[in-house]
C-alpha positions as CSV (number, residue, x, y, z in Angstrom):
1,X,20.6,20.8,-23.6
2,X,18.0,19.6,-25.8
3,X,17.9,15.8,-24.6
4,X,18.3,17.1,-21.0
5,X,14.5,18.7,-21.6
6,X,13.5,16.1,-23.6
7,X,14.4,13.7,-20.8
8,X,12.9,16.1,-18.3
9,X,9.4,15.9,-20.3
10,X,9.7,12.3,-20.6
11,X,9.6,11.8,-17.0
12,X,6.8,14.8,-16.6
13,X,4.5,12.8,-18.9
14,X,5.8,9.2,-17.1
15,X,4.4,11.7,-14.0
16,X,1.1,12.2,-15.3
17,X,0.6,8.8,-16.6
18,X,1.2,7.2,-13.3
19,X,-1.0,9.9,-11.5
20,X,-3.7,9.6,-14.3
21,X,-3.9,6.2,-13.5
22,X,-4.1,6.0,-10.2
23,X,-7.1,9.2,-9.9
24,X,-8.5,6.6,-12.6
25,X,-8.3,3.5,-10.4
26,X,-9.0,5.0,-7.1
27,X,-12.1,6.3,-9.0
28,X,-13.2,3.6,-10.7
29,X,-13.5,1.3,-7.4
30,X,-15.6,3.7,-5.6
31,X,-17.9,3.5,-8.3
32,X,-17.7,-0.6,-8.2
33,X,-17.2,-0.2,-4.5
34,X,-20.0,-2.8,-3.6
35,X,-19.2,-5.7,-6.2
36,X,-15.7,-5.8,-5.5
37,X,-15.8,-6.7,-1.9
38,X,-18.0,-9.8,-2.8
39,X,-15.7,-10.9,-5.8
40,X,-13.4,-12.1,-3.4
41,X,-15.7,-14.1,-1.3
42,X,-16.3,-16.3,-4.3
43,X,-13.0,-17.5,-4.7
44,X,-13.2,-21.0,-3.6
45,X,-15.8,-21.9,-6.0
46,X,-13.1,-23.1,-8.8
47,X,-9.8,-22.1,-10.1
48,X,-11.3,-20.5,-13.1
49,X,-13.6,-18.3,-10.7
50,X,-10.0,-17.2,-9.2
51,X,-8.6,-16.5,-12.1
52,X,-11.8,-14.6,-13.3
53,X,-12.1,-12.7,-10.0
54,X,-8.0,-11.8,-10.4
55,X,-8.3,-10.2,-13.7
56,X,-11.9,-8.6,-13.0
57,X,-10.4,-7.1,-10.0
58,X,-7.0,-5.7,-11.5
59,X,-8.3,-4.4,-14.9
60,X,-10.4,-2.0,-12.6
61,X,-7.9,-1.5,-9.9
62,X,-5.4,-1.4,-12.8
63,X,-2.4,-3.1,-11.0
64,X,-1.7,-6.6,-10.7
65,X,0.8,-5.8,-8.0
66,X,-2.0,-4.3,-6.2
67,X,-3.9,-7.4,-6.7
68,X,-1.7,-9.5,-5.5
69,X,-0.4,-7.4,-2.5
70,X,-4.8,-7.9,-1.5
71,X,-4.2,-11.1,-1.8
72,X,-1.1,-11.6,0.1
73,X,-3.2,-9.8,3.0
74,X,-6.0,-12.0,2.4
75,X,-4.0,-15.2,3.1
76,X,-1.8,-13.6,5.7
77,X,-5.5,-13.5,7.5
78,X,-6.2,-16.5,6.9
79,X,-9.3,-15.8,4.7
80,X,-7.9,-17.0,0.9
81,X,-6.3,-20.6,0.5
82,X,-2.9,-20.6,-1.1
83,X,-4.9,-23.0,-4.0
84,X,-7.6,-19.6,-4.2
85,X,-4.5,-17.2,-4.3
86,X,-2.9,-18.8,-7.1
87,X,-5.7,-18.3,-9.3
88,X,-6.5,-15.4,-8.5
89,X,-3.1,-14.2,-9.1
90,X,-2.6,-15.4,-12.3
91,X,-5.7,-13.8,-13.3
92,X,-4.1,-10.5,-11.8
93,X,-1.3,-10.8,-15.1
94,X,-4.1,-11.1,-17.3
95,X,-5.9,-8.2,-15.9
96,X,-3.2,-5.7,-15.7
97,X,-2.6,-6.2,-19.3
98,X,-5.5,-3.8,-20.3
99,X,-3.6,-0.7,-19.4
100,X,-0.9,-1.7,-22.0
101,X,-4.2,-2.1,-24.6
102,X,-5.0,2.1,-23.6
103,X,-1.5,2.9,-23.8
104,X,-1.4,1.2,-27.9
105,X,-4.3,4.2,-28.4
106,X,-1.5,6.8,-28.2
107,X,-1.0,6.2,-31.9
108,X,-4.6,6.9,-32.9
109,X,-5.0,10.8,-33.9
110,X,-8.4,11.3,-32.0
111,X,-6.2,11.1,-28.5
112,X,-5.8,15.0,-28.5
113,X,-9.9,15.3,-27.9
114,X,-9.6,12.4,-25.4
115,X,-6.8,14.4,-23.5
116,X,-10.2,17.2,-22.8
117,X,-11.8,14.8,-20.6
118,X,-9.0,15.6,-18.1
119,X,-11.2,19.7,-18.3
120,X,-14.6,18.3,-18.5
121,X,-13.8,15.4,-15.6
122,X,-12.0,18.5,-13.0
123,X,-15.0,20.4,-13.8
124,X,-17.8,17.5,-13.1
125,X,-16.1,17.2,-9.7
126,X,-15.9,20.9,-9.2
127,X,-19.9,21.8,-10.0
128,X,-21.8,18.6,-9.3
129,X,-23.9,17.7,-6.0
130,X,-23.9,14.6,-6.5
131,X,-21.2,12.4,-4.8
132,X,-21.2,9.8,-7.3
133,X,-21.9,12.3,-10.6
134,X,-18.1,13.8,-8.4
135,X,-16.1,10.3,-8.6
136,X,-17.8,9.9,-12.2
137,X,-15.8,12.8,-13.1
138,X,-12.5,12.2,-11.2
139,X,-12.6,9.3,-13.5
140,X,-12.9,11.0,-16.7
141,X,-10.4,13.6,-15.4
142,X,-7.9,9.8,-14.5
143,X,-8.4,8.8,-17.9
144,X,-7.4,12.5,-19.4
145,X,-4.7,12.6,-17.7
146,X,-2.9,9.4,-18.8
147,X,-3.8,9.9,-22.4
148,X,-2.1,13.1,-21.4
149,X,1.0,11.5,-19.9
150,X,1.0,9.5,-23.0
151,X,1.1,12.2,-25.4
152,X,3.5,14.2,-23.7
153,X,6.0,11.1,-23.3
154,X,5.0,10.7,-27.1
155,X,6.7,14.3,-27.8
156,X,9.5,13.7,-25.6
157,X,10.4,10.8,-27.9
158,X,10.4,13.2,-31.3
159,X,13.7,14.3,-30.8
160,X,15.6,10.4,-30.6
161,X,13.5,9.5,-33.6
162,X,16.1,11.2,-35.6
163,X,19.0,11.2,-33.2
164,X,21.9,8.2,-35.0
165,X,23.5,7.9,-32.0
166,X,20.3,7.3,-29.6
167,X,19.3,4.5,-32.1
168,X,22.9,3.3,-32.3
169,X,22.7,2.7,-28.3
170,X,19.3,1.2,-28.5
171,X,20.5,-1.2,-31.2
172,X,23.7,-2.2,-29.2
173,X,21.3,-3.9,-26.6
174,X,20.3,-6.7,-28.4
175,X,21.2,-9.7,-26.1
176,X,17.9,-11.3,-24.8
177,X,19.1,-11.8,-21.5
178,X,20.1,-8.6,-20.8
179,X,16.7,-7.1,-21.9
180,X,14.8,-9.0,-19.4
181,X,17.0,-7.8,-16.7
182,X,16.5,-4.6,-17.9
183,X,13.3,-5.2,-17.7
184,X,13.3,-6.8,-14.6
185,X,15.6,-3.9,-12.9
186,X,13.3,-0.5,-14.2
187,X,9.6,-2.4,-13.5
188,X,11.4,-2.9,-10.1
189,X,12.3,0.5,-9.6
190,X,9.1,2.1,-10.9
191,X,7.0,-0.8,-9.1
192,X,4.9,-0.9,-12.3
193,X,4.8,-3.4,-15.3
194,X,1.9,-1.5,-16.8
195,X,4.1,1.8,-16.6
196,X,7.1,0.0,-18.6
197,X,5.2,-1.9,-20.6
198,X,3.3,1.4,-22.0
199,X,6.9,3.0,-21.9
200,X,7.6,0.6,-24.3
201,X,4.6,0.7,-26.7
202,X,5.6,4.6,-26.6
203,X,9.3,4.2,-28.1
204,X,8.0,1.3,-30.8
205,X,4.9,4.1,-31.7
206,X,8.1,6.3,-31.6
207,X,10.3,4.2,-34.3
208,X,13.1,3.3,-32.0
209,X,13.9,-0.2,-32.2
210,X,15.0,-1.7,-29.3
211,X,18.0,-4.0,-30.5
212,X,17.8,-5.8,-33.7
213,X,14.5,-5.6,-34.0
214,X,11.9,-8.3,-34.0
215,X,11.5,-10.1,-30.6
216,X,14.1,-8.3,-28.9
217,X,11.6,-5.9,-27.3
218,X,9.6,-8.6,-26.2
219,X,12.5,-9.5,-24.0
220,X,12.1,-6.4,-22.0
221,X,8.5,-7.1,-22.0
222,X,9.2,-10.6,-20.3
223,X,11.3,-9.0,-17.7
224,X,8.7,-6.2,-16.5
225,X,6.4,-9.5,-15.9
226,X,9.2,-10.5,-13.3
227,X,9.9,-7.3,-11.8
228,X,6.3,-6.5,-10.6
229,X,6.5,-9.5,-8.1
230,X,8.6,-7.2,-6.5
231,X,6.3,-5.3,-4.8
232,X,4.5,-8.4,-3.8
233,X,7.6,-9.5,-2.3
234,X,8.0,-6.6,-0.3
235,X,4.6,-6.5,1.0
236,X,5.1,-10.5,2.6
237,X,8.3,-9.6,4.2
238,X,6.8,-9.4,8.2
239,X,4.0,-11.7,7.2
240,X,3.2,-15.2,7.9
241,X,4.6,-18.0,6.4
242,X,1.4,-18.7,3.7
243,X,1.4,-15.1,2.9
244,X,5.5,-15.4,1.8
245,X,4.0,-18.2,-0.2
246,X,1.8,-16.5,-2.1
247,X,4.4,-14.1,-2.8
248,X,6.5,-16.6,-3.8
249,X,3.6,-18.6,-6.5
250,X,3.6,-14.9,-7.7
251,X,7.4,-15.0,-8.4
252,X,7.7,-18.4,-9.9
253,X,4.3,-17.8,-12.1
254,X,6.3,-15.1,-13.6
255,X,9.8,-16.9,-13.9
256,X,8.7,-20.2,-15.2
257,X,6.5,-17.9,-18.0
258,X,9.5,-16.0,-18.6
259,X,11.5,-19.1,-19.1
260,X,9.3,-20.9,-21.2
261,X,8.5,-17.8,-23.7
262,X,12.6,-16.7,-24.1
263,X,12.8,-20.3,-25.0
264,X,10.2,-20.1,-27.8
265,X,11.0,-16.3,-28.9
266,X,14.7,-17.8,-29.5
267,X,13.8,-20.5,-31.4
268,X,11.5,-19.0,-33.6
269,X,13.3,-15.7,-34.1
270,X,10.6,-14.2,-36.9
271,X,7.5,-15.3,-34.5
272,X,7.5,-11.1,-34.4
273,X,7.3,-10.5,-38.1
274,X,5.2,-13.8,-38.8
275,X,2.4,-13.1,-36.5
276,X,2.0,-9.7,-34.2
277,X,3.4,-7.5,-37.5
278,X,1.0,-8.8,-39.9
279,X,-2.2,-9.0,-37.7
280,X,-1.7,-5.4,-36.3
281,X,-0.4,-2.3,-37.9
282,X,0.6,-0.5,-35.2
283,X,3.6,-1.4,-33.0
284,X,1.9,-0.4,-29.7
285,X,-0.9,-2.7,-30.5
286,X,1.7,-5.5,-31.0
287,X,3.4,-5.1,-27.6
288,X,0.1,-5.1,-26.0
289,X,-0.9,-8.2,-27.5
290,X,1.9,-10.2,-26.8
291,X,1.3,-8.9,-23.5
292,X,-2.1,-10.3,-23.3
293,X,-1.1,-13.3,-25.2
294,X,1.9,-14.1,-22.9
295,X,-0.7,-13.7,-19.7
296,X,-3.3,-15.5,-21.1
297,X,-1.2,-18.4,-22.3
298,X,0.7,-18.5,-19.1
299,X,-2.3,-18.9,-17.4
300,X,-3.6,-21.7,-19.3
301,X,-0.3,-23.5,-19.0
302,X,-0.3,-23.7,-15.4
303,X,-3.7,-23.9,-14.2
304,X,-4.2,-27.0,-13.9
305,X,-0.5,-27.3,-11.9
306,X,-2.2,-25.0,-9.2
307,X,-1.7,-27.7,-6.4
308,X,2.1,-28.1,-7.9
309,X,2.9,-25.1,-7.2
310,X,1.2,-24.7,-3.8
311,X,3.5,-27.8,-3.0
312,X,6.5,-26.1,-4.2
313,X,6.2,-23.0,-2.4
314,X,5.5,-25.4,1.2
315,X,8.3,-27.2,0.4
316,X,10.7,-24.2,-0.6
317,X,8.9,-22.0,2.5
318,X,8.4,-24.5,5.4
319,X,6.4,-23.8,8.4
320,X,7.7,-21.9,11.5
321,X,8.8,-23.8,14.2
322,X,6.3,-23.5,17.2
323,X,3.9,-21.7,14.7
324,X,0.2,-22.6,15.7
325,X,-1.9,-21.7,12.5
326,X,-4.4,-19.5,14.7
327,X,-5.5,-16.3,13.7
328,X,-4.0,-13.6,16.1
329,X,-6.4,-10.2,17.3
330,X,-6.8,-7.6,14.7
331,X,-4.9,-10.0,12.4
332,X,-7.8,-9.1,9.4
333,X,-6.6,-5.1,10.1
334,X,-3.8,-5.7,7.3
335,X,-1.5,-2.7,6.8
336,X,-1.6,-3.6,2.6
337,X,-5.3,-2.9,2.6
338,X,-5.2,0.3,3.7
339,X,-5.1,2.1,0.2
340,X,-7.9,0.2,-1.6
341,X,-10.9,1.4,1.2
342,X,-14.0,-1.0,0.3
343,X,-11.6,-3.8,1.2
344,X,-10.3,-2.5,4.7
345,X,-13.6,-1.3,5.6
346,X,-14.8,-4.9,5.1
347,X,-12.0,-6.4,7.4
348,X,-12.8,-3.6,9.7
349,X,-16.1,-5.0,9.9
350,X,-14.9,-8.8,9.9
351,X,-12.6,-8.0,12.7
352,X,-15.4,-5.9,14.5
353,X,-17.6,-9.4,14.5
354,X,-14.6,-11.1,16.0
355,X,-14.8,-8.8,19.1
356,X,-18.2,-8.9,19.9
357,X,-17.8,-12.7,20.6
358,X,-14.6,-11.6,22.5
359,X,-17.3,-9.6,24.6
360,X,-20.0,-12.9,24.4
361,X,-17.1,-15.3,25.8
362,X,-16.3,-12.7,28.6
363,X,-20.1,-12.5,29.1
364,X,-20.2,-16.2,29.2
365,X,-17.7,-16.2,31.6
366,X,-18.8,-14.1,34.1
367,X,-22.4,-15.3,33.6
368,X,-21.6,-18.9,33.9
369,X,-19.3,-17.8,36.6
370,X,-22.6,-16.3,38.7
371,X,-24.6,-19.6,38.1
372,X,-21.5,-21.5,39.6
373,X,-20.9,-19.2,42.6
374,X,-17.3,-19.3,40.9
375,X,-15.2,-16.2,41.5
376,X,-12.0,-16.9,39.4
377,X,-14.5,-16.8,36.9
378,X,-13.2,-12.8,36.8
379,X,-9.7,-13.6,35.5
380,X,-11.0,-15.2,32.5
381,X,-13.4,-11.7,31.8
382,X,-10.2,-9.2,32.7
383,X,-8.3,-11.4,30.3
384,X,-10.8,-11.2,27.6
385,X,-12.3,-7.4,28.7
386,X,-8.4,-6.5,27.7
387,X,-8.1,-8.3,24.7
388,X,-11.9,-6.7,23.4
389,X,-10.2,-2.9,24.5
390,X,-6.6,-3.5,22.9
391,X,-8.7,-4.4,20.0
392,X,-11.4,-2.0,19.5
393,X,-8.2,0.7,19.5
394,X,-7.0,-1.2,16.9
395,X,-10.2,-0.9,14.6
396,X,-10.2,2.6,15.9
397,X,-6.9,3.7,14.9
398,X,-7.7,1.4,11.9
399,X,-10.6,3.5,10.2
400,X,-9.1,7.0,11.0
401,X,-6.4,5.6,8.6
402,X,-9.2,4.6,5.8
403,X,-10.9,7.5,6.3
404,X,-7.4,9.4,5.6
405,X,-7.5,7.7,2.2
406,X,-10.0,9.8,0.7
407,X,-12.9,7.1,1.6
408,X,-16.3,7.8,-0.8
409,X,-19.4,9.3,1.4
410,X,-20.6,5.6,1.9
411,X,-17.7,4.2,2.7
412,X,-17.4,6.8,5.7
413,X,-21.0,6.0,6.7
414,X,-20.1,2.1,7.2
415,X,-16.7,3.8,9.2
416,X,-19.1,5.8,11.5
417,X,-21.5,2.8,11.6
418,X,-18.3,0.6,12.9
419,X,-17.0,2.8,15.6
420,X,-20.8,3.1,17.1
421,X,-20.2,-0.7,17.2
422,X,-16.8,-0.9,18.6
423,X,-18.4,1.3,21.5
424,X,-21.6,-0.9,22.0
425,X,-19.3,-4.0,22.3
426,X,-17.1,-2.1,24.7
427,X,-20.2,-1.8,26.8
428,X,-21.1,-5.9,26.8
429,X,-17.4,-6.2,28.1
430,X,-18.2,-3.8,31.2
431,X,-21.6,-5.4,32.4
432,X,-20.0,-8.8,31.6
433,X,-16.9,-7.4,34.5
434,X,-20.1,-6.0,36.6
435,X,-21.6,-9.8,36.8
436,X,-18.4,-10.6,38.4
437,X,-18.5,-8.2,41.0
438,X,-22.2,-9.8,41.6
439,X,-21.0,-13.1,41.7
440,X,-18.0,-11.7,44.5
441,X,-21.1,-10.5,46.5
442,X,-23.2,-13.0,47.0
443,X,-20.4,-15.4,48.0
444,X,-19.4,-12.5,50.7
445,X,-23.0,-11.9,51.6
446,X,-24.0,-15.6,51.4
447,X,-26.9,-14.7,48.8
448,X,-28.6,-17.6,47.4
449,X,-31.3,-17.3,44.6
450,X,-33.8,-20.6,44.5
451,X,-33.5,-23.4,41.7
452,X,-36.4,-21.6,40.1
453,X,-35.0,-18.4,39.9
454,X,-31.4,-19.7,38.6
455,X,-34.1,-20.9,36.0
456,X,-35.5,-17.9,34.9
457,X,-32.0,-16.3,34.4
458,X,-30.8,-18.9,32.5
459,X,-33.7,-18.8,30.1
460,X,-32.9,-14.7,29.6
461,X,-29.7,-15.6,28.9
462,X,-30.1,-18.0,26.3
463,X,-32.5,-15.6,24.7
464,X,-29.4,-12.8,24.9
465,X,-27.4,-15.9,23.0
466,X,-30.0,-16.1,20.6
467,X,-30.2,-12.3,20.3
468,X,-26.4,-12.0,19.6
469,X,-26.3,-14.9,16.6
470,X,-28.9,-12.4,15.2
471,X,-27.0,-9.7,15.6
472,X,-24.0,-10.7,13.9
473,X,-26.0,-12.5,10.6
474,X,-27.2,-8.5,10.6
475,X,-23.6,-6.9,11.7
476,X,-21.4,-9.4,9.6
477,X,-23.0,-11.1,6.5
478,X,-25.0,-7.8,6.2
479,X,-29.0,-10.0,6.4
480,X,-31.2,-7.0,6.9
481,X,-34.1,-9.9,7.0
482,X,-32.8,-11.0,10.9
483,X,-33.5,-7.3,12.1
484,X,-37.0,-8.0,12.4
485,X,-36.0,-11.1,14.7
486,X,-33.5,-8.8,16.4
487,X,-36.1,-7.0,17.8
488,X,-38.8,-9.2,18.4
489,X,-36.0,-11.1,20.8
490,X,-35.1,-8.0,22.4
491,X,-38.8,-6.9,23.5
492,X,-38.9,-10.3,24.8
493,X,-35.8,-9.9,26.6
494,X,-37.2,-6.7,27.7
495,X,-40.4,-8.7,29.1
496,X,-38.7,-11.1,30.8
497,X,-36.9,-8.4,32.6
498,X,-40.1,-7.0,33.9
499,X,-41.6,-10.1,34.4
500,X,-38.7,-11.4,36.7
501,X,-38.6,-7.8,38.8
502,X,-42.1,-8.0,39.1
503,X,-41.8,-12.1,40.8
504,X,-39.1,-10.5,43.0
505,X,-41.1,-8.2,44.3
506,X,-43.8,-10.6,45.5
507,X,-41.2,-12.9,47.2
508,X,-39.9,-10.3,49.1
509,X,-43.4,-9.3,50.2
510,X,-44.0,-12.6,51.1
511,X,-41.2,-13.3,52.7
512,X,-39.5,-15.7,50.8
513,X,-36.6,-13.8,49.5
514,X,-33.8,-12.1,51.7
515,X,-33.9,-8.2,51.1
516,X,-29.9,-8.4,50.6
517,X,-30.6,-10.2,47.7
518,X,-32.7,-7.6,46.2
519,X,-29.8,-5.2,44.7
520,X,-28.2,-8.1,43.0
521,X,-30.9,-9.6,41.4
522,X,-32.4,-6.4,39.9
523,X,-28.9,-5.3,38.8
524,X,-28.2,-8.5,37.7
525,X,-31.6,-8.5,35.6
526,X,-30.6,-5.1,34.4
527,X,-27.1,-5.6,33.2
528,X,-28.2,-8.7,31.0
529,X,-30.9,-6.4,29.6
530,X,-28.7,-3.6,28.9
531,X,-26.4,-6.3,26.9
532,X,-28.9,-6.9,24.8
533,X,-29.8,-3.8,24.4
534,X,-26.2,-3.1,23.2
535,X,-26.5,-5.9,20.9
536,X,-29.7,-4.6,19.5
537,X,-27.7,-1.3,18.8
538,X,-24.6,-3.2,17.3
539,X,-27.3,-4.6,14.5
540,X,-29.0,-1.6,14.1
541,X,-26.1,0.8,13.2
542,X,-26.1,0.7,9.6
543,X,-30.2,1.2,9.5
């Protein structure tokens, strides 16, 4: 009855590790919120800014199968290169590595006063104003709890220190390939290297040897490396075929590391003794150095192979037949973002951009259309006016599910800001489906407007062109500096309008204009202003 409880706390303080972590994580990105949706964008710069990037990224998020399931999405959007993903990836292993560094502190005697911060972080969150003094102390209350989960899994393990038949079992698992696929099969099952590998570091802090000692338990260190991928895996099953190709570098990064360090651990059978055991005293410390060390050295081993393996995984996952490379609508709204909210809120946006110039081709459609006197003109706009509504659901439906997420205060601001947008751009679409009807009825009326009047409206036009390449260096690469242009092209937008009512007028008081052709014209005029008023609106919504 005894190891039944004992196993029963084991798995309560594997609970509360795992939470710990994740209130940490989910904490500590709110706070770095800004900076880590711009990490990303650098990662073309070189294969060491990847790899920087992947480990910056994963020892905040603290998972490198989180990582690498971002970065799966990412090329699945077609915004990361397979040669960007790689790096970034292996920087991911390196990254992930610190949690094994926090889980080595279990052995240290100050961790009972460190377990506290889980109080003093709940109570932060319960008395402060402040939003960000709230997430500070969600963090500290993350951190609490995993030292927690820790010393709970720490007592668990009292009771098999002394047990002779628990070590006999432990020691009868001593064959290096069957340690990795242990490895391999829990870090699978628990979808967490960093969880396994502080497992681990818990038994060893413990005194249980795992086998006959020395390197075997580096063995089932090696195999939790290979069993994260799985979640990668999982996440490019559905996806295109680069994305299940970044999945895959993920796989063979981990294999061929495997390989290479079973190899070496096997022929140098006292590399445990020789080197970890005499430069740290304390066992967790070694297992999270050879974690780090097996990352790091990994890393440098195949870095400069990065196109190699790119060529493997196109050779061993081949393009689709009848696949055209184009990036579909809503493609950016990836399902895998979902739980990390700075990063779906940025796609959001990205994919927000992308219908607005849905809107500007159906604008340029039906406006070209008018100039022409072409009426089929109209089945291009419906064609696009659908595509820019199936999609602004999309975003909709989109953000309700970051906002579910437990979003921070300014992350919901930019959701609110988006969906003001989403309407505005639905309104572009309508007027640009309200030109056609114009067009429609000056053919049936026979309406024509003079050379000097098609003029005019061309000229407005290219000013709402102008106005909406303004707009979206505002909207999309966030450059509050164009507002002021934003503006001073929509007053003069605004004063063309006028301007152009006002000639109207005259000609129809002096005869030169047709009086049928006055409600066109002016709604005509109207309807382009409105669009750029909309447009105007679009940059403005994050003021």
């Amino acid at each position: 009855m005894e190891v039944f409880w004992s196993i029963v706390q084991l798995l309560a303080g594997l609970g509360a590790f795992l939470l710990g972590f994740k209130i940490l994580s989910d904490n500590i990105e709110k706070l770095a919120t800004n900076k880590l949706r711009g990490w990303f964008d650098k990662t073309s710069k070189s294969r060491l800014a990847g790899v920087g990037i992947g480990a910056g990224v994963t020892a905040i998020i603290q998972s490198s199968s989180a990582t690498t399931v971002m970065v799966v999405g990412f090329v699945n959007a077609g915004l990361m290169s397979l040669y960007s993903a790689t790096a970034i990836i292996m920087g991911a292993n390196i990254g992930t590595t610190i949690t094994a560094h926090i889980a080595s502190l279990s052995a240290v005697n100050v961790i009972g006063f460190v377990t506290l911060l889980t109080c003093v972080g709940v109570f932060m969150d319960m008395l402060a104003k402040s939003n960000k003094i709230k997430t500070a102390g969600l963090m500290l209350a993350g951190l609490g709890l995993v030292f927690l989960g820790l010393e709970y899994m720490s007592g668990a393990m009292e009771i098999y220190r002394d047990n002779a038949a628990f070590k006999d079992f432990l020691r009868t698992v001593s064959n290096p390939f069957l340690l990795i696929l242990i490895g391999v099969a829990f870090t699978a099952l628990v979808q967490s290297s960093s969880a396994v590998t502080s497992l681990i570091i818990v038994m060893v802090n413990a005194n249980l040897m795992i086998g006959n000692g020395g390197n075997d338990v580096l063995f089932l260190v090696l195999g939790s490396n290979i069993g994260t991928c799985i979640t990668a895996i999982l996440s490019s099953l559905g996806a295109n075929t680069n994305a299940k190709r970044a999945s895959l570098i993920h796989l063979m990064f981990n294999v061929f590391g495997t390989v290479i360090f079973t190899v070496f651990l096997l022929c140098w059978p006292a590399f445990m003794e020789m080197t970890l055991a005499k430069w740290f005293s304390s066992p967790g410390q070694q297992i999270a150095m050879f974690h780090t060390f097996f990352n790091v050295v990994c890393t440098c081993i195949f870095l400069p192979f990065t196109g190699v393996f790119v060529k493997v995984a196109t050779k061993l996952i081949r393009d689709r037949k009848g696949a055209s490379g184009a990036v579909s609508d809503a493609a950016l709204l990836d399902e895998r973002f979902i739980h990390t909210p700075s990063i779906a809120i940025a796609q959001a946006n990205k994919e927000t951009a992308y219908m607005a110039g849905l809107a500007m081709q159906a604008m340029d459609q039906a406006f070209g259309g008018f100039l022409k006197g072409d009426e089929s003109a109209k089945e291009k706009v419906d064609a696009l006016n659908q595509r820019v509504s199936d999609l602004e659901k999309k975003i909709v439906q989109y953000l309700i599910r970051i906002s579910s997420e437990d979003a921070s205060t300014s992350d919901e601001k930019i959701i609110s800001a988006i969906h003001q947008a989403t309407g505005d751009i639905l309104r572009i679409g309508e007027l640009a489906d309200n030109i056609t009807k114009y067009t429609r009825n000056c053919k049936r009326d026979n309406v024509e407007f003079s050379a000097g009047v098609m003029k005019s409206l061309e000229q407005m036009y290219e000013k709402i062109t102008e106005l909406y390449e303004s707009t979206l260096e505002v909207f999309d690469k966030k450059d509050i500096t164009e507002l002021k242009t934003v503006d001073s092209i929509e007053e003069e937008i605004d004063a063309a309008r006028k301007e152009m009512i006002a000639d109207h007028i005259r000609r129809l008081k002096e005869g030169k204009c047709k009086a049928q052709s006055s409600g066109i014209f002016i709604n005509l005029v109207g309807n382009l202003e409105r669009a750029a008023d909309h447009l105007t609106y679009v940059a403005h919504v994050f003021d």
